[in-house]
N, C-alpha and C positions, 0 to 999 in steps of 0.2 A: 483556510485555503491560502495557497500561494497566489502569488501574482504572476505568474509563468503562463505562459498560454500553452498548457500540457492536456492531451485528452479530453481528464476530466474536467479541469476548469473550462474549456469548449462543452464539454456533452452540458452542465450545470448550469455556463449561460445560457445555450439553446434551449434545453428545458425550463426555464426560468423564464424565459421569455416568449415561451410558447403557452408554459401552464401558469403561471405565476411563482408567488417567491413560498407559500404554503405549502404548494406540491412537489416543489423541490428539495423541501427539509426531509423528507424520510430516503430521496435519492442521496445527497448529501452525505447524511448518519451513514448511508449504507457506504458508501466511497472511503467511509473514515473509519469504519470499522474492521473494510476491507486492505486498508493498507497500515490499518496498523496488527491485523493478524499475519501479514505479511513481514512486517518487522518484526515481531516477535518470534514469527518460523525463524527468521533468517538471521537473527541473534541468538535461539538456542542453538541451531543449528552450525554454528561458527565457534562456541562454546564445546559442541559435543564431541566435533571435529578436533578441535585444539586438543582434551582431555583424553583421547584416544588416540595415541601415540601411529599404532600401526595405519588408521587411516588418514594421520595427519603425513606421514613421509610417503604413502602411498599418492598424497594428491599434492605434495610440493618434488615428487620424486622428477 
């Protein structure tokens, strides 16, 4: 985790300090699984872009 006071690092104290720091580890995983499928969309996806000429002049047109 960052040290940002984003969102998730709020929703993970609150829950952390409501359920303990046990019940928080499967919300957590899921936070971290969820933003890094997220970067991986959004790296292939800028990849697939690039590699495909007519939809790259299409969306810098």
């Amino acid at each position: 985790m960052c040290f940002t006071p984003g969102p998730n690092n709020l929703l993970c104290a609150a829950h952390g300090s409501q359920h303990g720091f046990r019940a928080t580890i499967p919300m957590t995983l899921g936070m971290l699984v969820g933003w890094s499928s997220l970067g991986i969309a959004v790296g292939l996806g800028t990849v697939y872009i690039e590699e495909n000429q007519e939809i790259f002049k299409a969306l810098t047109w």
